[in-house]
C-alpha positions, -999 to 999 in steps of 0.1 A, spaced: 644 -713 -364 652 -737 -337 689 -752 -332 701 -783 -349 690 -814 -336 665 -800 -311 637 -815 -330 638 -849 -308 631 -884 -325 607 -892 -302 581 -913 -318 585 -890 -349 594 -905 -383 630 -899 -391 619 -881 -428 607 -854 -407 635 -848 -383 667 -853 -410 649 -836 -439 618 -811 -452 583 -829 -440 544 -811 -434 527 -818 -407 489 -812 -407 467 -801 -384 430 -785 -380 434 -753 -402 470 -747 -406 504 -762 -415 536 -770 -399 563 -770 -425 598 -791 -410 633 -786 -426 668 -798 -414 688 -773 -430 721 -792 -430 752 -764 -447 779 -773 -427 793 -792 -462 784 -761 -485 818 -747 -481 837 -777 -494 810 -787 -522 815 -751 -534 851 -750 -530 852 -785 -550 833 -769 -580 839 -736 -581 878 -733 -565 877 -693 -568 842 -696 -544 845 -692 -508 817 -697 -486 813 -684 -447 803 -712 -428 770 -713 -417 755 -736 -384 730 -759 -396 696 -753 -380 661 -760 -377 632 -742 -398 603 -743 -390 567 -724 -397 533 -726 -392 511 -711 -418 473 -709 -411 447 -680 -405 457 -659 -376 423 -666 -356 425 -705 -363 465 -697 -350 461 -671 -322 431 -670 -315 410 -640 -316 422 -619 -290 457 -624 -298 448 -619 -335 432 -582 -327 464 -574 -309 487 -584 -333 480 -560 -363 493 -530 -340 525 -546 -327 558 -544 -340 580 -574 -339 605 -578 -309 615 -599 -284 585 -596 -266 562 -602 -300 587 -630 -303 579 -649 -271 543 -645 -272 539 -660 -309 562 -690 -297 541 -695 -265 509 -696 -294 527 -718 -315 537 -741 -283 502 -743 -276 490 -756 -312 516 -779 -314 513 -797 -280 485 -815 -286 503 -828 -316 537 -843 -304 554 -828 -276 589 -828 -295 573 -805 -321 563 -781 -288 597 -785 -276 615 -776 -309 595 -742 -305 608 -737 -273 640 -743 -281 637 -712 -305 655 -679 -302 622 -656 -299 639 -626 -312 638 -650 -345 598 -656 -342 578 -632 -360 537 -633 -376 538 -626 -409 509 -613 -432 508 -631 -465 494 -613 -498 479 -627 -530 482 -603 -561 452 -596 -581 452 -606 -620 480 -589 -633 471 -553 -648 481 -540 -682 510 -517 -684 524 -493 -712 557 -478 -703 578 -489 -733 609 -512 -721 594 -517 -686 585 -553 -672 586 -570 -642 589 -606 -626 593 -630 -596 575 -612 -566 569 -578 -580 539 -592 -601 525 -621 -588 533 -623 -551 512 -656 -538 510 -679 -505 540 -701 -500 517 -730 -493 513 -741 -528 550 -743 -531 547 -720 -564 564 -685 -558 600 -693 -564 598 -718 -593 575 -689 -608 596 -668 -609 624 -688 -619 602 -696 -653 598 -659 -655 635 -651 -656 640 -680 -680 615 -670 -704 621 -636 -705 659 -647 -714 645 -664 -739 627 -635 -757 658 -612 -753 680 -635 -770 651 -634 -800 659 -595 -794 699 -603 -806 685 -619 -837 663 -591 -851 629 -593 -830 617 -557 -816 620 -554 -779 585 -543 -780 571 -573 -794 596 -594 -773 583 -578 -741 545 -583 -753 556 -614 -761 568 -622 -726 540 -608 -709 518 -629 -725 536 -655 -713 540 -640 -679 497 -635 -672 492 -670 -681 516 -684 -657 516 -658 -630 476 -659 -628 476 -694 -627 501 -699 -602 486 -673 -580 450 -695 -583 466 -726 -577 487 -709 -541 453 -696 -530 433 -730 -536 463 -751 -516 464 -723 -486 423 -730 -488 429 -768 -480 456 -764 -456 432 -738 -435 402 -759 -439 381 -731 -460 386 -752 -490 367 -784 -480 330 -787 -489 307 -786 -462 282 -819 -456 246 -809 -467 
């Protein structure tokens, strides 16, 4: 997170400095958003009167998602599993990510270093298995808990959005006569087809933005 407008318009397109762009490079991602909120306040005021919002600076995002050794390197990669995230963690993974994106555009390696380290941390991303079987009578699950999967494809939250929607759906059925067993079977169905397949489909788009997915020449 870097602060409002320190993302400079030189030579950069203005779609990636006013709003949420990808920059590519060799085996990872840079993912741009001006996070703009100063007008949350009054849009929530306006349509919801009995809402009040803290206001929040708008800011920079920014993130880098890649393999740690195509990011790090391998030394730094070694290290990094045993170290806690601090300020010192902080400056070393924003010196890194300075280093990738130089090369690139230097207002991209400036927008880094305009970053609060203590804001900077390496984070290890899990893919869930296929989703298991369960028994416990009126237990299920959703979002996250079940089908955790690499931001890359863009997938997680509208997931688990489709979860909570559909299992809505099958507890209204639930008011009308349907058992909650069969309602809950009937959701997990449901659940296992999507879940699975959005957990493929993360994997495959983290496997082209880290390279491992591209065919190599014969």
């Amino acid at each position: 997170m870097a602060p409002a407008g320190s993302l400079a318009p030189d030579g950069l397109p203005p779609d990636l400095r006013d709003g949420a762009g990808v920059v590519f490079g060799a085996g990872y991602a840079l993912v741009l958003d001006a996070m703009n909120l100063a007008a949350l306040p009054a849009l929530a005021q306006r349509l919801a009167p009995a809402c009040t919002l803290t206001a929040v600076p708008g800011y920079q995002y920014w993130a880098i998602i890649g393999e740690r050794c195509a990011l790090l390197g391998a030394e730094d990669a070694a290290i990094s599993a045993n170290r806690q995230d601090d300020t010192t963690t902080g400056i070393r993974w924003q010196q890194a990510a300075q280093r990738l994106l130089a090369p690139v555009h230097p207002a991209l390696a400036a927008m880094v270093a305009a970053s609060d380290p203590r804001g900077i941390a390496l984070k290890t991303v899990y893919q869930a298995p296929p989703l298991p079987q369960w028994t416990q009578a009126g237990l299920t699950f959703l979002g996250d808990a079940v089908h955790a999967m690499s931001p890359a494809g863009g997938l997680g939250a509208n997931t688990a959005l489709a979860d909570a929607q559909s299992l809505a759906t099958r507890l209204a059925q639930v008011c009308k006569g349907l058992p909650l067993g069969q309602a809950l079977r009937d959701y997990e169905a449901d659940l296992r087809w999507r879940g699975d397949r959005a957990v493929q489909q993360s994997a495959e788009a983290a496997a082209r933005i880290t390279g491992r997915g591209r065919r190599k020449p014969r």
